[in-house]
C-alpha positions in Angstrom: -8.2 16.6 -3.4 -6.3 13.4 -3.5 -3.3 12.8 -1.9 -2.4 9.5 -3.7 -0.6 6.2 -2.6 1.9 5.6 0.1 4.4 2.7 -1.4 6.1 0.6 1.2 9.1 -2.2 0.4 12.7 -2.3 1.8 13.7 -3.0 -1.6 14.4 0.1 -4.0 14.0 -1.8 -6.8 10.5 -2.9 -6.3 9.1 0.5 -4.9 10.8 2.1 -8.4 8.2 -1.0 -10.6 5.8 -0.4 -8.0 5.8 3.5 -8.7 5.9 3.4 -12.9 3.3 0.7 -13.1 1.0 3.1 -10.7 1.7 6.0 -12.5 1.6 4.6 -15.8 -1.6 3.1 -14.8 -2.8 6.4 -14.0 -2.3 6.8 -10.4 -0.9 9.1 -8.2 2.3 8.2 -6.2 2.4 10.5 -3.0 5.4 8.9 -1.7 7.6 6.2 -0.5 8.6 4.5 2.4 11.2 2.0 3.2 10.4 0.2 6.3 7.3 -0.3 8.8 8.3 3.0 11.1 9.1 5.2 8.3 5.6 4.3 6.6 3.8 5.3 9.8 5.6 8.4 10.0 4.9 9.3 6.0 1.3 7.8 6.6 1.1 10.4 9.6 2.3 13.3 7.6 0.6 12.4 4.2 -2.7 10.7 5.1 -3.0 9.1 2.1 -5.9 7.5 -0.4 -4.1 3.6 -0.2 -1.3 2.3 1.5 0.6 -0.6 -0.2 2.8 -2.4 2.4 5.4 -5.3 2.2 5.5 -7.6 4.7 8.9 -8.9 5.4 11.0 -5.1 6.4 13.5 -4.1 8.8 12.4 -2.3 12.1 8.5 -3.1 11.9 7.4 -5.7 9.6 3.9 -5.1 7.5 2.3 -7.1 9.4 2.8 -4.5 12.5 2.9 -1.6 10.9 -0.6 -2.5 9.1 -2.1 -3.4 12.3 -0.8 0.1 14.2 -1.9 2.0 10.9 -5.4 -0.1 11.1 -6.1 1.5 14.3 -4.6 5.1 13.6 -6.3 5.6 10.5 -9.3 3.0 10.3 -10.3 4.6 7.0 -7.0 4.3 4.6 -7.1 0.8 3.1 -4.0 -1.2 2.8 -3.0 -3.6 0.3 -0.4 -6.1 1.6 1.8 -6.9 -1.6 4.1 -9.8 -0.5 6.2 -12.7 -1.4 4.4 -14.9 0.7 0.8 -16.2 0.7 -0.8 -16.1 4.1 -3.9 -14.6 2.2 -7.0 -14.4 4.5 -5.1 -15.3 8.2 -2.9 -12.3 7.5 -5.9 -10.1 6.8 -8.0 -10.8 9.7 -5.0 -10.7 11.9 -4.2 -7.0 11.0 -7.2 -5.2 9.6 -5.9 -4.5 5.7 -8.3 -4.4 3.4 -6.2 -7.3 0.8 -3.1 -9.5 1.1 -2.0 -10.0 -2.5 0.9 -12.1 -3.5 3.7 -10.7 -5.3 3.6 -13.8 -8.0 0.2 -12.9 -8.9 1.9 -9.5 -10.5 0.6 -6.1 -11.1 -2.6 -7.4 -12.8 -4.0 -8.5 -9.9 -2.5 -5.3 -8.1 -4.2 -2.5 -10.7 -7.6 -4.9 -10.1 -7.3 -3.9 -6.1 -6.1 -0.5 -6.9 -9.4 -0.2 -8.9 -11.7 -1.5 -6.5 -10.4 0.2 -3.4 -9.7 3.9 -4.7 -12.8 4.7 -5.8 -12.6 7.3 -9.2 -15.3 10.1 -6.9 -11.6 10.3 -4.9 -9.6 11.7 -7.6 -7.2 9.7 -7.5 -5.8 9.7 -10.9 -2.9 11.5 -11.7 -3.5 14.8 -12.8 -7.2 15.7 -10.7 
């Protein structure tokens, strides 16, 4: 049974686009999280299918929290959606699975989101 996607930004604004482009794309939304502690502790509770983390957020950046949630749960991949483009350094130096920058937009985002949640998962909304 799926569990969906965790969604992580300190801005409200972008976790709301975030959520209505991944729903609208078909995708469950399991929750939300709006800092690098609270998305370990939601990641903890949830376990979910794909974690999509901003970098720059109070308390634990993405960066850290990516690299603890690497560790914890090895088998969640993580899409690191962010303003900045540190591309491949950023990816070896915590574990996720892509660093995506936010400029490239959601068309690049629903290409990840298609590659890394499998449809065998049930992801989709509604299975």
């Amino acid at each position: 049974m799926s569990k969906g996607i965790l969604i992580v930004d300190d801005n409200a604004g972008i976790r709301a686009l975030i959520r209505k482009f991944a729903e609208h794309s078909g995708y469950k939304v399991a929750a939300e999280a709006s800092n690098g502690v609270e998305a370990i502790e939601r990641a903890k509770e949830i376990e979910p299918d794909l974690i999509l983390l901003d970098l720059s957020m109070p308390l634990l950046n993405g960066a850290e929290a990516a690299s603890i949630l690497k560790e914890t749960m090895p088998n969640i991949p993580i899409i690191l959606f962010t303003m900045y483009d540190f591309g491949d350094a950023i990816a070896a130096a915590t574990g996720v699975d892509v660093v995506l920058s936010k400029p490239e937009g959601v068309d690049q985002l629903a290409i990840y989101l298609k590659r890394l949640l499998k449809p065998a998962s049930g992801i989709m909304a509604g299975c």
